[in-house]
Phi, psi and omega in degrees: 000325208282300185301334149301297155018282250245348127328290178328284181337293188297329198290317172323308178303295189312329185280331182273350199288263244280336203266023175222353183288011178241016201305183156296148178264156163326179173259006168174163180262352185289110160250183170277125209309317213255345157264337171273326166263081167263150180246126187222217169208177229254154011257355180234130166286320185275338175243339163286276198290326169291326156261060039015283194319290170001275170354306225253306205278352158281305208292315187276336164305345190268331166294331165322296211293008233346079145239021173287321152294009149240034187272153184221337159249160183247079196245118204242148178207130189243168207215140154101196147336308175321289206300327197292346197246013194243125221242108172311319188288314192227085177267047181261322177265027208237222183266027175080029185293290240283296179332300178340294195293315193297323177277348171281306207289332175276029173091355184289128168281164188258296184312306178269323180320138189266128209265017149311302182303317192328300206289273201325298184318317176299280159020279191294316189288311191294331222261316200256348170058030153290144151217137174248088207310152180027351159109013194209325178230119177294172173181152169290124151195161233204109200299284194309315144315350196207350189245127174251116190241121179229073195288005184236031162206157174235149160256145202288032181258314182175125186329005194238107155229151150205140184269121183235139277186106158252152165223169155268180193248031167266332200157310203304125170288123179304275156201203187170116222218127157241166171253180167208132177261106194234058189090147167086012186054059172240135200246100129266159162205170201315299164329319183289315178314327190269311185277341190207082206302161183271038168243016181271124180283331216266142166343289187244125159272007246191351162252035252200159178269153181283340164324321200280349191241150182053035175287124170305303184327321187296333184304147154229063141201168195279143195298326183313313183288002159246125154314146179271185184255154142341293162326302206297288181311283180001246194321272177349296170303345168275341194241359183351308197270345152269326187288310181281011127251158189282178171287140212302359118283039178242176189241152189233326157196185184302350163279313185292357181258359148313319212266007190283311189301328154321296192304304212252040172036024158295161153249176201318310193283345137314324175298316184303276176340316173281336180286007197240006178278012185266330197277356171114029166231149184273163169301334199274300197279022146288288135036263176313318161299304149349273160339286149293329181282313177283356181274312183310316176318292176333312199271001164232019118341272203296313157319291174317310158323331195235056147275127171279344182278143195238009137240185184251163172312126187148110196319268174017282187083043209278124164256140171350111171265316210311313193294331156301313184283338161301312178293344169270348170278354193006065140209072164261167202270357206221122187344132161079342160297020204116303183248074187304336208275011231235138173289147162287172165263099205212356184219185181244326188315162177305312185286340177269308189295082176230158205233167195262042158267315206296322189291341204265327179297322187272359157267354163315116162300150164303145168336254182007309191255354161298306196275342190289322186293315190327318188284338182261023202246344201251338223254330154338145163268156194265175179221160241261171193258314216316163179266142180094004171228179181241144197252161181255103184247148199325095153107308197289105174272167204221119173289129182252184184301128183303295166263146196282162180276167185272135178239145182238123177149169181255157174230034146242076164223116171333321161239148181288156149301122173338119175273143167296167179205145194238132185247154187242139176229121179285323188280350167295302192299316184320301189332303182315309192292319205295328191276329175300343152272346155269356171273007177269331165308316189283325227255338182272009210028061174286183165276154198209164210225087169329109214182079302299326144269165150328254187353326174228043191298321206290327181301301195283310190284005185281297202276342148321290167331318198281282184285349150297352193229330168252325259232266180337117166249355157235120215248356170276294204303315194280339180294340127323292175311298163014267220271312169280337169297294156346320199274309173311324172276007163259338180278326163320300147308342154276313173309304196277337180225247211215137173280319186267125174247022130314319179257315207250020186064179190255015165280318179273017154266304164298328193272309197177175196257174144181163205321085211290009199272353167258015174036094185231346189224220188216335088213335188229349181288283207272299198279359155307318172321288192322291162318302197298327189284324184294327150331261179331313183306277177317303182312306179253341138329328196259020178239328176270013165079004159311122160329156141331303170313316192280303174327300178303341196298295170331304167308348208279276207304341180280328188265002190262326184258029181251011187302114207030062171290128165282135157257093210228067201264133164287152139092358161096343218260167165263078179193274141304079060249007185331290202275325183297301172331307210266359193260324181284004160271337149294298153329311195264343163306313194289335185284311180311315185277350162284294185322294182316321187289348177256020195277314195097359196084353246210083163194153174260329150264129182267158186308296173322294183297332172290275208295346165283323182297301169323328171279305179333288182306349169295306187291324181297317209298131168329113176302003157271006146262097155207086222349073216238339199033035154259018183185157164100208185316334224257329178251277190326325204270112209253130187246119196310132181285055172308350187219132168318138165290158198266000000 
């Protein structure tokens, strides 16, 4: 039955691809930084926090209506990729779709939900065949009964589909609204497209800047050819004077936002940063919204690292590395951890936010007391090298091996064998452990920093972190630069390829986006990669005092050599090959951006021409890779069934 499905499945997709790769492109890429940097929870932006959202913004249109006290069923069906990565026997272990929707429809947002609760709550829902609509009207419901996974049709918007059903309790259909989740926890449906653009996250359209609504760009057709709404004229006639301008900057793709830094001598992150003043924010409160999005980031590095639980959720049984690979670098930033002796983080000052060059400095001796040992090293019995005793190096005594190590090899050969060794590279390890805690966070379903999806979250706050803690001398300012530069090369990539990697494979989460109207991939992985590097990429070029030019360049070199990353996560989970990607997606962000900064100026693909390569490769790429887990590592990988297969 699954092999039929899944026949289905692929052909649905495929009828829908080729007939959108020609869609319209926006009129300009500028969105707001803070709809690309979301705070949500774990282990999918596309299959958690959107249909999460999906949830909460039907429920609260049904409190609009007052028709929420007379819903007495519930029917939710899901189409496409939901279904297809979503394990009917056990969906507790899969990408957390069902939990999602359900905790939207009881009122929970993917930002403020306390993701401690998720498990109990669900539970509680299955167990007691309860929902409690908003947080206000209980109703019967019955998972096996009221939830439809039809991974063998897709609708035609986009492989992220789900239809959600109220009835009454005579019969009546109430009402009935689908979504599409279509990366990066951005929510559209036919109603949205027009009243509520699709890179606008939030709930109540009605507390909102008017900038963020009746953006054209968001259509993918030109706004004339949709009748307006009710809603629509309203809110129009109110902002009439913010809807007819554009943002005091904008841009579509990388040659123009070159030539915007050129013409008014900015650099890309002051262009982001005056554009986010059309949506209604002041400098003070960008600031503070920065800040918060990297304090989340932070805390959930520090979480992954001091975590005590040592697998992840999950058949797989995967265990948990970062806390290990953190206590073996023993120079951590964070209380109780590898260094307990070590300040917490806990402020933006310079004295708090330290890394281990500052740390390394203040445990160095001084000349003086360099010399002072010295003198005081003859006075000494001297100590001994042997194995199982210990030696004295200024000051530190440093314990050795009990035992000789094991050598594999013959040593009656001409070449001997290697003996082992362990080498410390710092920006490799770090990078690694930082991105590897946060996607063991996200795969555990924590809290998380959409960047651009879950599937590659791991990228951008790893070489942040990286450059706040070895790199920085003012760690506000580069966490600004950062954060806006980054934003600007993701909105490149949402306009011009893909987000999801439902449409793109996990090159456009690690590598780079694309344009989602062209529903070409699949939703959270392979082109997320791609995006999240070139991000990262962009980011620290640009932290490190690189042109614009060069910055982009960087971006260039992150996404070009991620060009057809498959997303083929086994077992359906965000853990394999996910989280190992996203720590070598850090590592190859920091390389792009040296090669650039060593170019010279010196190159031959422009930035632009990579995200056309990257849609092109989209649109070819098989819909079993896209996050379908039908076919690549997803299939080859054989997993002990502790739980029947789906």
């Amino acid at each position: 039955m699954l092999r039929f499905s899944s026949r289905l499945f692929r052909r649905a997709v495929s009828s829908r691809h080729l007939s959108n790769v020609h869609a319209h492109p926006p009129e300009h890429a500028v969105i707001s930084a803070f709809d690309l940097f979301s705070i949500g929870v774990g282990p999918s932006s596309s299959h958690t926090v959107g249909p999460m959202r999906a949830a909460k913004i039907f429920i609260t249109d049904l409190k609009d209506l007052n028709l929420l006290e007379k819903v007495h069923t519930v029917k939710i069906n899901l189409y496409g990729s939901l279904a297809a990565t979503v394990q009917p026997v056990n969906p507790i272990i899969s990408h957390h779709t069902p939990q999602a929707i359900l905790l939207g429809l009881e009122g929970s947002d993917p930002e403020t939900i306390d993701t401690g609760t998720i498990p109990s709550r669900y539970s509680d829902i299955l167990q007691n065949k309860s929902l409690f609509l908003a947080g206000h009207h209980r109703i019967s419901y019955d998972m096996d009964r009221d939830m439809v996974w039809r991974w063998d049709q897709v609708l035609k918007t986009h492989p992220n589909g789900m239809r959600f059903s109220c009835f009454a309790e005579n019969g009546d259909l109430l009402a009935t609204n689908e979504y599409f989740s279509v990366g990066g926890g951005f929510v559209v449906n036919e109603k949205t497209k027009v009243d509520e653009n699709l890179f606008y996250k939030g709930v109540d359209k009605k507390t909102v800047h008017g900038a963020r609504l009746h953006q054209s760009h968001s259509l993918s057709e030109p706004e004339s050819q949709l009748p307006p709404t009710e809603d629509q004229e309203e809110s129009s006639a109110k902002t009439s004077a913010v809807d007819s301008e554009q943002p005091p900057y904008p841009f579509d793709t990388g040659s123009s936002l070159l030539a915007l830094t050129k013409k008014h001598n900015m650099t890309i992150a002051q262009i982001v940063h005056d554009n986010e003043k059309h949506f209604g924010y002041t400098d003070e409160e960008i600031r503070d919204k920065i800040l918060r999005i990297w304090q989340v980031m932070d805390d959930c590095i520090r979480t992954g690292v001091s975590t005590s639980e040592r697998t992840l959720p999950g058949r797989l049984g995967l265990r948990r590395r970062a806390p290990m690979l953190y206590k073996r670098l023993m120079r951590g930033f964070y209380p109780g951890v590898g260094a307990p002796e070590m300040p917490a983080i806990s402020g933006w000052s310079q004295e708090v936010i330290k890394g281990p060059k500052q740390h390394h400095q203040q445990q160095t001796p001084e000349p003086d007391s360099i010399r002072e040992e010295a003198s005081h090293a003859s006075e000494r019995p001297e100590s001994t090298t042997t194995h199982g005793a210990s030696s004295s190096r200024m000051g530190h005594k440093v314990a050795t091996v009990g035992r000789l190590p094991k050598v594999t090899g013959s040593f009656d050969h001409a070449i001997l064998p290697m003996p082992p060794r362990r080498t410390v590279i710092p920006a490799m390890d770090f990078l690694s452990c930082y991105a590897i805690a946060v996607n063991e966070v996200n795969a555990s379903g924590g809290r998380i920093v959409t960047s651009p999806t879950n599937g590659a979250a791991g990228v951008v706050p790893a070489v942040l972190k990286y450059i706040v803690e070895f790199v920085s001398d003012d760690p506000e300012k580069s966490i600004h630069t950062f954060l806006l530069t980054a934003a600007a090369v993701g909105m490149l990539f949402k306009r011009g390829s893909t987000i999801s990697a439902a449409e793109g494979g996990c090159q456009a989460e690690v590598g780079g986006w694309t344009y989602c109207h062209f529903n070409l991939i699949f939703n959270d992985l392979m082109p997320m990669m791609l995006v999240a590097c070139s991000m990262a990429s962009a980011g620290f070029a640009a932290c490190m005092g690189a042109s614009p030019e060069t910055v982009l360049q960087a971006a260039e070199i992150g996404i070009e050599h991620n060009l057809g990353l498959t997303c083929d996560p086994i077992d359906g989970l965000v853990q394999v090959p996910c989280i190992e990607r996203n720590s070598l997606g850090a590592v190859k962000a920091v390389t792009a951006a040296q090669l650039s900064m060593a170019s010279d100026g010196v190159y031959s693909v422009t930035l632009d021409e990579a995200i056309e390569a990257m849609r092109l490769t989209a649109a070819d790429m098989s819909v079993k890779y896209k996050e379908t887990s039908l076919s690549g590592l997803a299939t080859s990988v054989k997993i002990p069934l502790t739980v029947p297969a789906w």
